[in-house]
C-alpha positions in Angstrom: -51.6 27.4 -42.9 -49.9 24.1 -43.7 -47.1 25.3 -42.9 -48.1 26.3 -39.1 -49.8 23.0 -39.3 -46.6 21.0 -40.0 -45.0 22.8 -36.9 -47.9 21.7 -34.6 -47.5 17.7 -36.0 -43.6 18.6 -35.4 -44.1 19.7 -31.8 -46.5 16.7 -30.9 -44.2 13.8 -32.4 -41.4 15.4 -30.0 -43.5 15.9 -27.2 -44.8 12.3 -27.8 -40.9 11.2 -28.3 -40.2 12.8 -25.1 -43.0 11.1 -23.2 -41.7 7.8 -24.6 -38.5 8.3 -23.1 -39.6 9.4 -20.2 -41.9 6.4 -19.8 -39.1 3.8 -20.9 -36.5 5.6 -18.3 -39.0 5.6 -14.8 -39.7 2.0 -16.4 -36.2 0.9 -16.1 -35.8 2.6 -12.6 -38.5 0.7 -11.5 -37.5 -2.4 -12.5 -33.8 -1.7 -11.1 -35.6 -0.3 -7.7 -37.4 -4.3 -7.5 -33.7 -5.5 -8.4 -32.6 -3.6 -5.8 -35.1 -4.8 -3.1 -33.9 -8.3 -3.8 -30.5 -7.8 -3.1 -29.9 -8.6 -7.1 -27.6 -5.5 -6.9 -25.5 -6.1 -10.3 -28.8 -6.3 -12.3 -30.5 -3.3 -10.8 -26.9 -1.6 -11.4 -27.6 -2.5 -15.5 -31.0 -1.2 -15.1 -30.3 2.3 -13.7 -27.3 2.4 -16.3 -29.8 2.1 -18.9 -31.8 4.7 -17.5 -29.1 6.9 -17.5 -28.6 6.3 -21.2 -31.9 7.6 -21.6 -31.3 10.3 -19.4 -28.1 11.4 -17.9 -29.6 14.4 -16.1 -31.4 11.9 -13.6 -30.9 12.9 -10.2 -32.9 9.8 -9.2 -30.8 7.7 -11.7 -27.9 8.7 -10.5 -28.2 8.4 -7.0 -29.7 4.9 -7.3 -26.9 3.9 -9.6 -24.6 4.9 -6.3 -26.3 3.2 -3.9 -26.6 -0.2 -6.4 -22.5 0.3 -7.2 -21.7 0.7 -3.3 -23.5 -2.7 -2.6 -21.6 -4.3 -5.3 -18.8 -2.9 -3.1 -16.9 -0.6 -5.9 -16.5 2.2 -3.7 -14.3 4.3 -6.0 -17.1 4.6 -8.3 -19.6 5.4 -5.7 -17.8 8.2 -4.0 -17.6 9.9 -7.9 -20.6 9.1 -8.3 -22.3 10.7 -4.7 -19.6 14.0 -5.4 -21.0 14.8 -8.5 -24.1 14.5 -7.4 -23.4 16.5 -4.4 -22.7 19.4 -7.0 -26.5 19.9 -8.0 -28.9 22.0 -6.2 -30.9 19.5 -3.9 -33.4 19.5 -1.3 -31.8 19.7 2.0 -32.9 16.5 2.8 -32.0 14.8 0.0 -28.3 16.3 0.0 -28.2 14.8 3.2 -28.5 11.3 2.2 -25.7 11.9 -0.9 -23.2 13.4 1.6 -23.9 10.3 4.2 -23.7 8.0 1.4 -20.7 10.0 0.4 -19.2 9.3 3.5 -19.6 5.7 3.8 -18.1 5.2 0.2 -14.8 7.1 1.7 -15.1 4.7 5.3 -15.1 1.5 3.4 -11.9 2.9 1.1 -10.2 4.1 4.7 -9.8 7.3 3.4 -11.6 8.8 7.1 -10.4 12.2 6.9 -12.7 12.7 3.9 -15.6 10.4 4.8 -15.1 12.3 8.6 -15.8 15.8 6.0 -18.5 14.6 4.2 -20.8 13.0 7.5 -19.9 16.9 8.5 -21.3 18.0 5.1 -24.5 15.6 5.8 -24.7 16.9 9.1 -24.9 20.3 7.8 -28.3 19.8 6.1 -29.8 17.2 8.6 -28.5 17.9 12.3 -30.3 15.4 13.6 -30.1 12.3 11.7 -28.2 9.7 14.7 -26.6 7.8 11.5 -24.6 10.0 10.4 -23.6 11.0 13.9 -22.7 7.7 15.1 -20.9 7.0 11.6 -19.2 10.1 12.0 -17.6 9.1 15.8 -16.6 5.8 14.0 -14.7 7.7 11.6 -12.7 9.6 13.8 -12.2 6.6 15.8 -10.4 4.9 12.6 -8.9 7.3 11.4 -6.9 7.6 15.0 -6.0 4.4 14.6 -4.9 4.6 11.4 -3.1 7.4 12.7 -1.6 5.6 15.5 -0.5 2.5 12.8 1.3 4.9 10.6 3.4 6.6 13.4 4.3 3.0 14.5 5.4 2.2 11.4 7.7 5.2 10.7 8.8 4.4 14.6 10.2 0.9 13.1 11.2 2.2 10.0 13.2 4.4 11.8 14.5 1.9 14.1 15.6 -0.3 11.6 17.4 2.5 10.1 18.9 2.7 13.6 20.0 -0.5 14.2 20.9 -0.9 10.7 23.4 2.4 11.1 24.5 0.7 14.8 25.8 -2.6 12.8 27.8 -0.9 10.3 29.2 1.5 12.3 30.3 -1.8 14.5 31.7 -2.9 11.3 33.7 -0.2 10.5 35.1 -0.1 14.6 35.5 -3.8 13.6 37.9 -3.2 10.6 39.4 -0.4 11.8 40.8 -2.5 14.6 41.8 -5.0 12.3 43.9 -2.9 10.1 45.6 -1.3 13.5 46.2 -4.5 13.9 48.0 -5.3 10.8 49.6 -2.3 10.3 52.8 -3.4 12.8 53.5 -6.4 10.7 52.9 -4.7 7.6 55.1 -1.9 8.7 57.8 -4.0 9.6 60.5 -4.1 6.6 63.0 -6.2 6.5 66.4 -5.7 4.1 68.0 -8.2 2.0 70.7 -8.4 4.2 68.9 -9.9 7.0 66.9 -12.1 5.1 69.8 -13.7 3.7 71.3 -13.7 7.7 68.0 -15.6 8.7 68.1 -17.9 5.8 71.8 -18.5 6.6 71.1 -19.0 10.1 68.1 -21.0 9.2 70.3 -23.5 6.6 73.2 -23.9 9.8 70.3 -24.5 12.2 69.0 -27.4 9.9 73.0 -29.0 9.1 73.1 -29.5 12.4 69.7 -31.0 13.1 70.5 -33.1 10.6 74.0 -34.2 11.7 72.3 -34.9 15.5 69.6 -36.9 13.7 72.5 -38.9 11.8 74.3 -39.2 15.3 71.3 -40.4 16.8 70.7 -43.2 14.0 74.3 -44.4 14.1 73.9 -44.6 18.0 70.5 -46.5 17.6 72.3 -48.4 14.8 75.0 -49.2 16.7 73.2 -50.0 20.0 71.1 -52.2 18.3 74.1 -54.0 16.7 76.2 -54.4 20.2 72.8 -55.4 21.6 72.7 -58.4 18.9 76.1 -59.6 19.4 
């Protein structure tokens, strides 16, 4: 009997440590949710993390804590945060608003081709929420732009690459043409023989430059001198 009895006490204390925790977790969701409606977005994020200490399992936790990390504008985490949670059995309704939320955390990152799947996804379970819809036609319209951008860019890159290619095959023209043109004088050989003619001829050619210079000296010399007397 004391035995049964000690099972009983056993089964209330955890019950009563259950209700605790409970109690301290939609406590601290609460006080994150008046965070929240004050636009004090980092201290409701610390609240619903503590929360989630308490009880990881909290699909209301959870998606709070996405919402609170989007407005603090860390979008990475959000978009983890909204996928796992699109992973869990939900009401339709409710898996709505995660996939929508999903997709904005993707728009503000500019990755559109998944934010454009997951306002499809939201869609899915709420056809007629105009959000999402008009979201959705905003996401295809950036990602054809970004679309657009890219191809632009590889259209320069691969002009560059042209014109880059057009230069240096100018170069090349450009030396070619210069070694054509320095291959007659470099082709030309000339034999010992000759050079010492050309010196020689070269050596005569400046005797008798200098012997006309002397000449014209002693003329200039001597012009002068009949000039004086």
């Amino acid at each position: 009997m004391l035995e049964i009895n000690n099972k009983i006490l056993l089964l209330i204390f955890l019950l009563y440590g259950l209700g605790s925790y409970a109690q301290k977790e939609n406590t601290l969701l609460r006080e994150g949710n008046r965070e929240f409606d004050k636009k004090e977005y980092k201290e409701a994020e610390k609240d619903y993390r503590k929360a989630l200490e308490l009880n990881k399992e909290s699909l209301k936790g959870q998606f709070n804590l996405g919402t609170a990390v989007y407005k603090n504008n860390n979008f990475e985490e959000s978009a983890k945060i909204y996928s796992n949670l699109a992973g869990n059995k939900l009401d339709r309704d409710v898996k709505s608003k995660v996939y929508h939320n999903l997709g904005n955390s993707f728009l503000q990152s500019k990755e559109y081709e998944k934010s454009i799947d997951a306002y499809k996804n939201a869609l899915m379970n709420d056809p007629k929420n105009n959000d999402t819809k008009y979201n959705l036609e905003y996401a295809k319209m950036m990602l054809k732009k970004q679309q657009q951008q890219q191809n632009k860019e590889n259209k320069d890159k691969k002009d560059d690459k042209k014109d880059q290619k057009d230069k240096q095959d100018q170069n090349k023209d450009q030396n070619k043409k210069s070694e054509q043109q320095k291959q007659p004088q470099d082709q030309k050989k000339i034999s010992k023989d000759d050079a010492d003619r050309m010196l020689e001829a070269l050596k005569n050619d400046e005797k008798k430059t200098m012997q006309k210079v002397k000449k014209q000296k002693a003329k200039v010399q001597v012009t002068g001198i009949e000039k004086d007397w």
